[in-house]
C-alpha positions as CSV (number, residue, x, y, z in Angstrom):
1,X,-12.9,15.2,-31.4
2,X,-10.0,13.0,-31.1
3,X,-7.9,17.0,-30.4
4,X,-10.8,17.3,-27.5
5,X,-9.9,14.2,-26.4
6,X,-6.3,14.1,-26.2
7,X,-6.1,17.6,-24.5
8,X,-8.6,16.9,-22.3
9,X,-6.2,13.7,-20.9
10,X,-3.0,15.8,-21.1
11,X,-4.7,18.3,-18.7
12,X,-6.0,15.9,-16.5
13,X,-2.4,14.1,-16.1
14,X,-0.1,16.9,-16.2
15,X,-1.8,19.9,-15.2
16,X,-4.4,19.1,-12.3
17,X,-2.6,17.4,-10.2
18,X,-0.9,20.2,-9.4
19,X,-3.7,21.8,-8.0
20,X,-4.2,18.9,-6.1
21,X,-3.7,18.2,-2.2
22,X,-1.1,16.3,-1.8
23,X,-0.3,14.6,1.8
24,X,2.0,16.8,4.0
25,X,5.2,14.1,5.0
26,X,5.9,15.7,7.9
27,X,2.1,14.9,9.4
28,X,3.0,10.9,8.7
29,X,4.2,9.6,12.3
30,X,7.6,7.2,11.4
31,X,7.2,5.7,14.2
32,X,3.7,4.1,13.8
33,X,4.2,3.1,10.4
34,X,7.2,1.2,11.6
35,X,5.3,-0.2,14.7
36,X,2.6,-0.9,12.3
37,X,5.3,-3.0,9.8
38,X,7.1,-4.5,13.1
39,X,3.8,-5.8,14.3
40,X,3.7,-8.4,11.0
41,X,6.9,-10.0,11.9
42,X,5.0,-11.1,15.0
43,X,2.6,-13.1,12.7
44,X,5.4,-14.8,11.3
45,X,7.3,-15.5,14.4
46,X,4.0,-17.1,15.5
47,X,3.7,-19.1,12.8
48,X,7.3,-20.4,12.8
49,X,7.1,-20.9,16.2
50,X,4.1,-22.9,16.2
51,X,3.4,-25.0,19.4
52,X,0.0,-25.3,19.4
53,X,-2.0,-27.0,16.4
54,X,-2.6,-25.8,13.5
55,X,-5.8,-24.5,14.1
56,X,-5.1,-22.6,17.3
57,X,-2.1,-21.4,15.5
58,X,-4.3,-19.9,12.8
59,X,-6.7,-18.5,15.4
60,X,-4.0,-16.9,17.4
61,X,-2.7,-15.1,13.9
62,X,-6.4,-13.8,13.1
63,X,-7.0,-12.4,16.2
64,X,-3.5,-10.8,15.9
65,X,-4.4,-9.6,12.2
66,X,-7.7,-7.9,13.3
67,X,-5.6,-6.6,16.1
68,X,-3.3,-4.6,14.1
69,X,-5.9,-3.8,11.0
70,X,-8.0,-1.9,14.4
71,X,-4.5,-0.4,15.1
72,X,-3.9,0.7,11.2
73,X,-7.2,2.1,11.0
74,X,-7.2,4.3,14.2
75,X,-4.2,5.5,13.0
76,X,-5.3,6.4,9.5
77,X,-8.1,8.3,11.3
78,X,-5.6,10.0,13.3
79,X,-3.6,11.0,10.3
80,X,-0.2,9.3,11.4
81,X,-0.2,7.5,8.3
82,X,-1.5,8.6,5.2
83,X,-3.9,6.6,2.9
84,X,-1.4,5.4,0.6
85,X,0.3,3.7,3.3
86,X,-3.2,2.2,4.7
87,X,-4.4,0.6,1.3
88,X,-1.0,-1.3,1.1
89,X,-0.7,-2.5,4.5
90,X,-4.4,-3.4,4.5
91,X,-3.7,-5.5,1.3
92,X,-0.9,-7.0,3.1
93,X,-2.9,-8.6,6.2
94,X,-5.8,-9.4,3.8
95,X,-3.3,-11.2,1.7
96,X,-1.5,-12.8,4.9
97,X,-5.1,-13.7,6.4
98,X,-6.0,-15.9,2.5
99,X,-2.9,-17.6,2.7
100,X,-4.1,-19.5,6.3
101,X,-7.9,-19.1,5.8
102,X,-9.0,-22.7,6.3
103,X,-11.4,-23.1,2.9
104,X,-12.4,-26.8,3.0
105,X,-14.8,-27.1,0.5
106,X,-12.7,-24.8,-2.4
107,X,-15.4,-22.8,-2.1
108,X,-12.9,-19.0,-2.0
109,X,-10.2,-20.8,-4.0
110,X,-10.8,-18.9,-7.3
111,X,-11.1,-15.5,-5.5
112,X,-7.8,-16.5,-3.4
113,X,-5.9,-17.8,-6.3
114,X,-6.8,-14.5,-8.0
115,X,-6.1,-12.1,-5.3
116,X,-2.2,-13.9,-5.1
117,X,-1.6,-13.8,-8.6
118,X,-2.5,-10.0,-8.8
119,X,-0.1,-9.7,-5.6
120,X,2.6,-11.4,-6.7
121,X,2.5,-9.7,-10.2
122,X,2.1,-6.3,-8.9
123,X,4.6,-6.7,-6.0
124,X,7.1,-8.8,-8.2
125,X,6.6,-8.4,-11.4
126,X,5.9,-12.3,-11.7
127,X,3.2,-14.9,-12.9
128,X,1.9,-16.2,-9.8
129,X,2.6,-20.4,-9.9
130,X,-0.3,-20.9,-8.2
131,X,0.0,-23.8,-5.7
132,X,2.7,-25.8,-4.8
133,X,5.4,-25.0,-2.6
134,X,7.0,-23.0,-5.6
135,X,3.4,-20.5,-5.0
136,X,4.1,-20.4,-1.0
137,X,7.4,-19.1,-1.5
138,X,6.2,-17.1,-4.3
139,X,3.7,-15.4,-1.7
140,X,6.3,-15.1,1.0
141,X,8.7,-13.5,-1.4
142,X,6.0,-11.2,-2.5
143,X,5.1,-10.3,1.1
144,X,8.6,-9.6,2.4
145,X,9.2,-7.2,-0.7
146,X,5.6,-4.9,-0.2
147,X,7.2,-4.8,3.7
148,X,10.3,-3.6,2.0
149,X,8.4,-0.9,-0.1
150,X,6.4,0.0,2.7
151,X,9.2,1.0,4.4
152,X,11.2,2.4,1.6
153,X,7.9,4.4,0.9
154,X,7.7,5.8,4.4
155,X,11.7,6.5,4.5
156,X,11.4,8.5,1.3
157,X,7.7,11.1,1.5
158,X,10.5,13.6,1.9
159,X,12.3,12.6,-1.4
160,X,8.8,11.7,-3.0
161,X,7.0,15.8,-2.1
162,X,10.4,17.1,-3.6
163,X,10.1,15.5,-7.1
164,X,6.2,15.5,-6.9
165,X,6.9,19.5,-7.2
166,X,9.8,19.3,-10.0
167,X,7.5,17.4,-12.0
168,X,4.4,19.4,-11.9
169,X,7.0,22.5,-12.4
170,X,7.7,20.7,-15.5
171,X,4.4,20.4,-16.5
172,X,3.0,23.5,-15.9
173,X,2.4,25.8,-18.3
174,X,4.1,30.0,-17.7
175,X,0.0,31.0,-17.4
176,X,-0.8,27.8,-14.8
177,X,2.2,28.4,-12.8
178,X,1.5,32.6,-12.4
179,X,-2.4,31.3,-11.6
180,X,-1.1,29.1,-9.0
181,X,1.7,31.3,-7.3
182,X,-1.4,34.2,-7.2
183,X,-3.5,31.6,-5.8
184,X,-0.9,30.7,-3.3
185,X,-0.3,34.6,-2.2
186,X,-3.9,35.2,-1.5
187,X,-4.0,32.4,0.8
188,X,-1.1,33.8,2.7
């Protein structure tokens, strides 16, 4: 049973994927992904800027965030970005928009202080210090760095479809790979 097991999750990892559909880099538009990553530093220029109070600050940055989450989306329906792409930057305004949501009674703090600390340990490989100034910066550090891989992921789909087909050439087995080269011929 165990056997069954085991060889069932070796074929699942190794060999299906390569029969999977896997998104075409030259169909994800550069440029909107960067106009897409540009459009955050807005957010922050607003906030450094400031002016106005706090709370017309914060309203200014929402109606910016569902701005550009209207843009993402229209684009992901366009298929200039792919959906990889999409789930990250969506986490990234969500995360932006729970760092200035006003929550005066603590009534979201345990779902904020949980979404952050997932962030920051998936984006930086760090325990989350969870308020504080230390946590801001934490955040802020944690935000710059998914921009970063957002645009180190959008710079590289080349790179990334290349070794995505080494790999599965690795794994496939002499049958799988005659199978899939057959497969590939009738469709041509």
């Amino acid at each position: 049973m165990r056997k069954t097991i085991l060889l069932s999750i070796i074929i699942a990892v190794f060999i299906v994927p390569i029969f999977a559909e896997e998104s075409d880099p030259a169909v994800f538009d550069k440029k909107v992904g960067t106009a897409l990553l540009d459009s955050i530093a807005v957010v922050f220029h607003d906030l450094a800027i400031g002016g106005d109070s706090k709370d017309a600050v914060v309203k200014r940055i929402e109606e910016f965030l569902i701005k550009i989450m209207t843009d993402a989306k229209k684009a992901k329906a366009q298929g200039q970005i792919d959906g990889a792409f999409y789930a990250r930057y969506a986490r990234l305004l969500a995360i932006i928009k729970l760092s200035l949501a006003p929550d005066p009674g603590g009534i979201l703090v345990p779902i904020i202080n949980e979404e952050m600390r997932r962030f920051v340990n998936e984006v930086l490989g760090e325990e989350w210090k969870g308020s504080g100034p230390g946590a801001i910066g934490q955040v802020a550090n944690a935000i710059a760095d998914e921009i970063v891989n957002l645009q180190l992921y959008m710079d590289n789909l080349e790179v990334k479809a290349k070794l995505r087909k080494e790999w599965e050439e690795k794994f496939a087995a002499p049958e799988l790979k005659k199978k899939k080269e057959l497969t590939e011929a009738e469709i041509k």
